[in-house]
C-alpha positions, 0 to 999 in steps of 0.5 A, a space after each residue: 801122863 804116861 804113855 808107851 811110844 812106839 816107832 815104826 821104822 828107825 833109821 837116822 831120824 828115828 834112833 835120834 829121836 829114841 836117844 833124845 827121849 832115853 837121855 833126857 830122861 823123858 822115857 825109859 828104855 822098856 817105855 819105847 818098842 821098835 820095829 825094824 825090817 832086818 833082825 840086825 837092825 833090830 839086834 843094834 838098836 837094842 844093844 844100843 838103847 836096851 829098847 824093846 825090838 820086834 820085826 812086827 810092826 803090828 805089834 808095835 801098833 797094838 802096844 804103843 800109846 804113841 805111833 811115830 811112823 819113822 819110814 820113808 813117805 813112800 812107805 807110809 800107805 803100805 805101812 798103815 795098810 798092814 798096821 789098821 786093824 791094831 789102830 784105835 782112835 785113843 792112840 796119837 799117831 805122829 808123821 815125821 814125813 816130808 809130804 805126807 799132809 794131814 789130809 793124806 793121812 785122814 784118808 788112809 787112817 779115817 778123819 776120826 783119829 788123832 794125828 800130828 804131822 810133824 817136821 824134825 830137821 837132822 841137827 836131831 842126830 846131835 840133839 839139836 833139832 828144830 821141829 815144827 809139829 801140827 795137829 788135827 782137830 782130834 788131837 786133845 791140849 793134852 796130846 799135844 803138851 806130850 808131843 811137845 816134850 818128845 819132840 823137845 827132848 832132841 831139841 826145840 819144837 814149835 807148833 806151825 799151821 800146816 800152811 806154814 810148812 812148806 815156810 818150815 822146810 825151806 827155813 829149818 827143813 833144808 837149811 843145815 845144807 846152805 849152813 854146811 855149804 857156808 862154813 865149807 866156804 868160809 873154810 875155803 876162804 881161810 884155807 886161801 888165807 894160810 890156815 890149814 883146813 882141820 883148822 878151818 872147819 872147827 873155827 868157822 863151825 863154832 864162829 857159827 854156833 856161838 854167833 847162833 846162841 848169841 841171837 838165842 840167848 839175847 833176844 836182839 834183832 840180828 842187825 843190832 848184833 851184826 852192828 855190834 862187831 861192825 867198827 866205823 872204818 874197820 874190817 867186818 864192814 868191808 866184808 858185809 859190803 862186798 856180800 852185800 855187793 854180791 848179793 848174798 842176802 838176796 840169794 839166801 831169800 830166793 833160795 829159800 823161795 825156790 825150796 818153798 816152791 819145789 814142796 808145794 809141787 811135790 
């Protein structure tokens, strides 16, 4: 299968997305047609990616197998307003707006039409996204297996009940900002403990991503793996007490509830 993917709209999330796919090698550059609002927009991404870049969004809608809407959600019903007539019902139309339902979709395109709503967080831009991707009744097994391999040239992709994707933002959505703010902090503590603060930051990061790929690449429950570094009487175990003490699980859950809340009210 083989298909010309097309984006309208491409800022941070989208040119992550077209990196993904070009240095995978899952498309080529003239397999991928952009539209941009500013002719210097347009101008970088195809000096950048040897892409086709045009200003007409129609024309991106004419030509593309698969329309990835990469705009701001605001955007998104004057965009497919101005982009309907070169819609058919062939094409796969993803969403990779927060908010935009498939509902709200079906009602600007028509219920009869393919389409994904899709959430790719922003570890995209170093190619390292989990996102998380859910089809209308339209889409066929084979759509979907295409969509999966998009998605998956920029990082890891699971297929989640719409229900599930207020669950999504708080878990993977939001979560690379409580990831930040952890590391800030443990950089924090070692600033106060003598290292210095360049230091700091690049430990704490790789401590993170290694512990990470340690639960990827192992397959044991986090508990079997925390146990492993906690010695009877030792330090670790002093440390994960005094979280405990000041309740950082507890407010990692409740934060995430919060998150979950504030997406099903938006």
């Amino acid at each position: 299968m083989s298909n010309k993917v097309g984006f309208i709209g491409c800022g941070n999330m989208g040119s992550s997305m077209v990196q993904g796919l070009i240095k995978s090698g899952f498309l080529k550059s003239n397999e991928i047609i952009v539209s941009t609002k500013t002719e210097a927009s347009a101008k970088k991404l195809k000096d950048e990616f040897k892409i086709i870049t045009t200003l007409d969004s129609k024309l991106v809608a004419k030509s593309a197998d698969i329309l990835i809407l990469a705009v701001k959600p605001y955007m998104y019903k004057d965009v497919i307003n101005e982009i309907k007539e070169e819609l058919t019902k062939d094409k796969l139309i993803i969403s990779i707006a927060a908010g935009i339902t498939i509902e709200n979709m079906e009602n600007w395109v028509g219920s009869d039409y393919k389409i994904v709503r899709s959430m790719p967080n922003t570890p995209a831009l170093v190619g390292q996204a989990m996102s998380a991707i859910c089809p209308n009744i339209n889409v066929t097994k084979e759509d979907m297996e295409y969509c999966t391999k998009i998605f998956q040239s920029f990082g890891e992709c699971v297929e989640l009940a719409e229900k599930d994707f207020h669950g999504f933002i708080a878990l993977c959505g939001s979560s690379p900002a409580y990831i930040f703010m952890f590391i800030e902090a443990m950089a924090d503590g070692a600033v106060k403990l003598g290292i210095t603060r360049d230091k700091a930051y690049k430990m704490a990061a790789q401590s993170l991503l290694g512990s990470a790929k340690m639960v990827l690449d192992t397959g044991k429950h986090p508990a079997f793996l925390k146990d492993m570094v906690c010695s009877p009487a030792g330090t670790t175990i002093d440390a994960v007490a005094e979280l405990e003490k000041q309740g950082f699980r507890s407010a990692v859950i409740e934060a995430m509830v919060k998150c979950a809340d504030k997406s099903k009210n938006m």
